[in-house]
N, C-alpha and C positions, 0 to 999 in steps of 0.2 A: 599852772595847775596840772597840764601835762604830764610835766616833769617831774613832777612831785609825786604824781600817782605813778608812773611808772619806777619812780628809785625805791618808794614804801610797796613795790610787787603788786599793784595790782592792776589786773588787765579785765578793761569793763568791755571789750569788742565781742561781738555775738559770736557762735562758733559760727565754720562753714558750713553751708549746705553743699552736699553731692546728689543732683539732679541726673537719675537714669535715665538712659532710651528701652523702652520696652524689650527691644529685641537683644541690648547688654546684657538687662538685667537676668532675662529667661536664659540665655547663654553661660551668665555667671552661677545660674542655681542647677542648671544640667549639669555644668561642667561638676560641681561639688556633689551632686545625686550619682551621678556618673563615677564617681571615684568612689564614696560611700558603700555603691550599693552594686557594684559590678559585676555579683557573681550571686542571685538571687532564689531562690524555690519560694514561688507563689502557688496556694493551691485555691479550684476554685471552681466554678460551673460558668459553662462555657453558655454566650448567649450574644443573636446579631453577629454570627458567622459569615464573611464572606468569601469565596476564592473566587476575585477576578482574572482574568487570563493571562494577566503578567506573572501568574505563577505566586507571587506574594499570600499570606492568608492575615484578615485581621477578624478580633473577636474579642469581645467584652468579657471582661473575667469579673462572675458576679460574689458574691461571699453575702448574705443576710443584704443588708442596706447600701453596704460598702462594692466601689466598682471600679475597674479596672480595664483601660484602651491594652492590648494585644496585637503586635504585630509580628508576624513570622516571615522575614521575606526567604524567596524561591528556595536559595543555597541551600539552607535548613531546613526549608517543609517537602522537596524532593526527596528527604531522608527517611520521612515520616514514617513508621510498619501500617499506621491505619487511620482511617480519615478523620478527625475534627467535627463533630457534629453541635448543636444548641441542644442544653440539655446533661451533657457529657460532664460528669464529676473529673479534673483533669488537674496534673500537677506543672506548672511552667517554670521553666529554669530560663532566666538569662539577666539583661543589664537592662535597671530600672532606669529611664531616663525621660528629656522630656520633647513634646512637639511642638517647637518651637512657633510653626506655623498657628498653632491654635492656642500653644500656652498650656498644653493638658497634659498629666504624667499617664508615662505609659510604661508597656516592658518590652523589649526588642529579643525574641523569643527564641532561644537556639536551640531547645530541647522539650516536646510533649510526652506526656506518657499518662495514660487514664490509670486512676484511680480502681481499684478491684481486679477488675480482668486485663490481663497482660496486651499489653501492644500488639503482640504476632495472633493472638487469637482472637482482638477487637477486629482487626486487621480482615482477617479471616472470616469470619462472621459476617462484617460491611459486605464483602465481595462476594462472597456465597449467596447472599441474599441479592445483591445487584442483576448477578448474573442467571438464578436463577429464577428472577422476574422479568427477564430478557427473553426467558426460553430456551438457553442453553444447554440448560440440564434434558430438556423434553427428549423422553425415548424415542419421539416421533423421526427425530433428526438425526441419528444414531444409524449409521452405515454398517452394513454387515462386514466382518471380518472373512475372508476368503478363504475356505478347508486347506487348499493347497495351495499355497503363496511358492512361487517360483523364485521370486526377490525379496529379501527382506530388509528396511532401513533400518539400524536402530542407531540410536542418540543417545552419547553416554560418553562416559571418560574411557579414554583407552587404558587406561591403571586401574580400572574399578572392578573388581569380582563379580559383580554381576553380570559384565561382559563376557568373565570365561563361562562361566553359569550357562548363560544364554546359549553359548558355541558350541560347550558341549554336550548342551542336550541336544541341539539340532544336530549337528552329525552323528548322535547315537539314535534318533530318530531318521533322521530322510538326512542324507550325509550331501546328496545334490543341489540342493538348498544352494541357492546364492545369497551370501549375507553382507550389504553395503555397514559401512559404521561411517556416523561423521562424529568425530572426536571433539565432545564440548565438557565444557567446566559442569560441573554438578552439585556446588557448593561456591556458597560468597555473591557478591555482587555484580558481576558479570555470569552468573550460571545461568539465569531467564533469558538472555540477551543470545546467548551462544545458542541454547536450546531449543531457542526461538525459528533461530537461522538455520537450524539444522533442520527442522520440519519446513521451512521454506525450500530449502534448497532442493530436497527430497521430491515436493510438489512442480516446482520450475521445472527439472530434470524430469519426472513423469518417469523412473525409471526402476522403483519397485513395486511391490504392490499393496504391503503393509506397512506402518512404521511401529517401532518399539520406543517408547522411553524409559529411560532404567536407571534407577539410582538405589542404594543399596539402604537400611535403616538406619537411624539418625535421631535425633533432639531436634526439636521446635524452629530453631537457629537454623539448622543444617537443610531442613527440607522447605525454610521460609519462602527459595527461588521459585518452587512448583505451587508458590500461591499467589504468582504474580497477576494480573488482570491480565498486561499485553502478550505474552504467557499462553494463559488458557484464550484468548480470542483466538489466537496464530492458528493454536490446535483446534479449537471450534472451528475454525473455516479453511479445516483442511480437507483436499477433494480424496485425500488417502486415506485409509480408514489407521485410526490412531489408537494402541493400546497402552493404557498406563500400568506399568510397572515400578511406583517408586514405593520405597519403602518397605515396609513388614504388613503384616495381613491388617494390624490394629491402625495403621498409618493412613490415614483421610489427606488430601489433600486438593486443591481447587483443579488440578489437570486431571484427579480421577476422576472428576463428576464432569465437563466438558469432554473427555475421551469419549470415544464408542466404544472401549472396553476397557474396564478394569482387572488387571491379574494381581493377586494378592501378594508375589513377590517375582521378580525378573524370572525366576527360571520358571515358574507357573506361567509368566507371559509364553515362553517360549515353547511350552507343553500345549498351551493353548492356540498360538498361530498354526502350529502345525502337528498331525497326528501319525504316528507311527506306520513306518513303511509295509511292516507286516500288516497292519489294521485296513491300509489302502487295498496292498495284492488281495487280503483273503476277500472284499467289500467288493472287488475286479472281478473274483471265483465265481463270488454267488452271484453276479446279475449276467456275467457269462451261461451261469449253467441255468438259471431264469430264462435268458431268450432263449436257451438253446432248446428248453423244454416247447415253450413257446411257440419258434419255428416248427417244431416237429410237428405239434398238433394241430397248429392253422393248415400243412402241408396235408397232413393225413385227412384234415374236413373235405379241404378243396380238392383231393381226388376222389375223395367219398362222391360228394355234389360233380362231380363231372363227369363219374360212371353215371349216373342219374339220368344226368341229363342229355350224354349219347346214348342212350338207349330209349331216351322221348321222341316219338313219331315228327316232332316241329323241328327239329335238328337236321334228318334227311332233308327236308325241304328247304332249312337253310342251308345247306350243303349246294345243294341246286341252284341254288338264290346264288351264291360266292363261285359256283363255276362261271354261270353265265356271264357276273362281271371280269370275271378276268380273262375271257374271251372278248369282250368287250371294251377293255385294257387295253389285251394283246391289239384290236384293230386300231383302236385309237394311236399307238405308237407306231401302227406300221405307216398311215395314215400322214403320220407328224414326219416321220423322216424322209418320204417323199415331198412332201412340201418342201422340208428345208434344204433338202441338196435340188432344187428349181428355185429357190429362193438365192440361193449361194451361184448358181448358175446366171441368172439377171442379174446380180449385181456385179461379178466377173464382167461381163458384158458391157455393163455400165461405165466398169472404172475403165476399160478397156478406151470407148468415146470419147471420157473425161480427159484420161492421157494424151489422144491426139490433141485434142484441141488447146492445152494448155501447153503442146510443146512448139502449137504455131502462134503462138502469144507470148509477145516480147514484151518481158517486165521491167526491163532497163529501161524503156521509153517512158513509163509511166512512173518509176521513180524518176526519174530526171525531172518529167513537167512537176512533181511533187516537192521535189529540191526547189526546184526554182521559186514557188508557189509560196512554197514555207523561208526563203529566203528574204521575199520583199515583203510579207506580212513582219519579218522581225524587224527589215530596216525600220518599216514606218512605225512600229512599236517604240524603239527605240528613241526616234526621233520626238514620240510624243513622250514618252516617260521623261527626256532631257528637259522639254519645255517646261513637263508641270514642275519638277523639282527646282528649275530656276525662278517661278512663278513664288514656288515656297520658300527659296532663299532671299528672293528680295524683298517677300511680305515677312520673314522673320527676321532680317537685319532690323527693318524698319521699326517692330514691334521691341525687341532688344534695345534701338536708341530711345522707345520713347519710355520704356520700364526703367532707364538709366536714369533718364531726366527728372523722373516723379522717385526715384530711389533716396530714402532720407542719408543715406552716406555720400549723396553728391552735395548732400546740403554741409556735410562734416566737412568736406575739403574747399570749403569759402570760408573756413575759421570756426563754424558754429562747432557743440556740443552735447550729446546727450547727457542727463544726469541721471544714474536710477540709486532707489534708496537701499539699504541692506538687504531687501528681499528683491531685488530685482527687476522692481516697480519702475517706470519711467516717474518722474518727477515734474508736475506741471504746478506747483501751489508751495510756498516756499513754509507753508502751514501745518503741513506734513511732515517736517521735520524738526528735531529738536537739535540744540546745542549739547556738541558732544556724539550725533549719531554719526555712524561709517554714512559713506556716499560712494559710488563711482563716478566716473566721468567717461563715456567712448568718446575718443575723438576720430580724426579719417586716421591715424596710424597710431593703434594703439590704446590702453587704458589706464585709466587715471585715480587711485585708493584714495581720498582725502575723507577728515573729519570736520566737522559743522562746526565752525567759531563763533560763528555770527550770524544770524539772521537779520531781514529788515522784509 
């Protein structure tokens, strides 16, 4: 019957079944989501944001009813212009895939940008408000800029206009001026970082007395470095007093509001650190010719008042008063220097005594018994110091044999061995291990990598 059913075509066998493992099957539909959908723009409201400290960010992308797992790790949310909040209407770009571990689709996120207001000025917004609910901004903390700065730093591209700017106002103002430059990037992704380090360095070295920061006007992009956070902290806690110069008069940015001054463009910084040398001499004129008025009148009072008061009957009398003591002086010193040349007399005399008798006083006798004295006190020093040390070398030989004897490596060189497990554990219960785990082995010379075949 077989035979017959199989020559007339027909086949009565059930089909096969294909039996997945959960974790193929989730592999097999990432893998085809992953290919599908690898280049994705979700847009959505952001909600159950987290940034743990590995840098990573994840967050639920919500739409009406529908909802979406979000992960940004580090590489790409360090790029971010401005922070991720709950709430935030936001568009995600990257590759939809899945989480294996849970089984849930998610999107692996390389690109954010909020919906409405641009990146550089969410961006800008978060940190202006951060910073100044810190207290940053408070005029309280805002250090005086110095009239006549001796030394000036500024921090700027050595190619930038605003440099000469700066240079040649100060030499057509006060030409004496010392002006340091440390030369940083002023644009792109390392400009915050360089800028940064130039107001460090400036501080470390303690070696001007203002700093300038300058950068010339720009687009949103170009001036994004001066709205860094670590940035304006640097310059928040600087002990130099710091003017911002960046941009055009209309140009806001996060270092003008942490600076202690704001100048609306480099060379107005540099009108502002310092004031015109004729402005100083002629400010020199008139408080010269102020005291000098000054002087004359206090002088003319005080001889007014002192005709006065020689001509007061109480004056004579002190007159009188001030003769008698320096008559009274005059005895007292004649008085002192008889004393001291009879003073200087007895003691001549004195040392006169002293000398004989120290010259019939033989001091080699008494170093000698000294020598001797100090010689037997070291022998028998000596003699006892050798005892106790050999006292401590036979009570530590002794304590060395018996730390050898309880020492688990004497017990290795009779054949025994320790086992310890992958982590380093000693191994006392053969329970603790599975087939298939690493193992060590110490022996007395040496160590042993095996794997578990077999328990019993």
């Amino acid at each position: 019957m077989s035979s017959l059913t199989d020559q007339m075509g027909f086949n009565f066998r059930g089909p096969e079944r294909r039996v997945w493992k959960v974790r193929d099957l989730v592999a097999a539909v990432r893998t085809h989501i992953e290919r599908e959908y690898s280049d994705a723009w979700v847009e959505g409201e952001i909600s159950n944001f987290r940034a743990p400290e590995s840098g990573h960010l994840y967050f639920t992308l919500k739409d009406g009813n529908a909802q979406m797992r979000v992960v940004m790790f580090r590489s790409s949310a360090r790029l971010l212009r401005f922070r991720p909040a709950d709430g935030l209407q936001v568009i995600v770009r990257g590759r939809v895939t899945i989480y294996e571990d849970r089984g849930e689709l998610q999107i692996s996120a390389e690109y954010i940008e909020p919906k409405g207001a641009g990146s550089l000025q969410l961006a800008f917004e978060q940190l202006k408000s951060k910073l100044e609910a810190e207290g940053l901004f408070a005029a309280e903390r805002k250090k005086p800029i110095p009239s006549l700065p001796a030394r000036i730093g500024v921090v700027t591209s050595a190619q930038a206009a605003a440099l000469r700017d700066i240079l040649n106002i100060i030499e057509r103002r006060h030409h004496s001026v010392n002006v340091l430059i440390f030369p940083a990037q002023v644009q792109g992704d390392a400009a915050s970082h360089e800028v940064s380090a130039g107001v460090r360095y400036f501080n470390q070295q303690n070696n001007v007395d203002v700093i300038i920061i300058a950068r010339g006007g720009g687009s949103a992009e170009d001036l994004a470095p001066f709205n860094n956070e670590g940035l304006a902290r640097v310059v928040a806690a600087s002990e130099i007093p710091v003017i911002s110069a960046v941009g055009h008069e209309t140009d806001f940015t996060i270092v003008d509001f942490v600076s202690d001054l704001r100048a609306p463009t480099p060379s107005a910084a540099a009108e502002l650190v310092i004031r015109s040398r004729q402005e100083i001499e002629d400010q020199a004129a008139a408080l010269h010719e102020r005291l000098s008025r000054a002087v004359r009148y206090r002088l003319l009072m005080g001889r007014q008042a002192l005709t006065e008061l020689a001509q007061h009957g109480a004056f004579a009398r002190m007159m009188e008063v001030i003769r008698q003591r320096q008559q009274k002086l005059d005895d007292l010193a004649h008085r002192m220097e008889v004393a001291e040349r009879q003073l200087i007399v007895q003691l001549h005399r004195r040392w006169e005594t002293i000398s004989a008798a120290v010259r019939h006083y033989d001091v080699r006798l008494v170093l000698l018994g000294m020598r001797k004295e100090l010689e037997s006190r070291a022998s028998s020093l000596v003699a006892v110091t050798r005892n106790v040390l050999l006292q401590h070398r036979v009570r530590s030989e002794r304590l060395q044999m018996a730390l050898e004897s309880l020492s688990p490596l004497a017990i290795l060189d009779r054949g025994y061995a320790l086992i310890f497990d992958a982590d380093g554990k000693l191994l006392k219960d053969s329970n603790r291990v599975q087939a298939g785990d690493e193992i060590s082995a110490r022996l007395a010379h040496g160590l042993i990598q095996a794997i578990v075949t077999k328990k019993e």
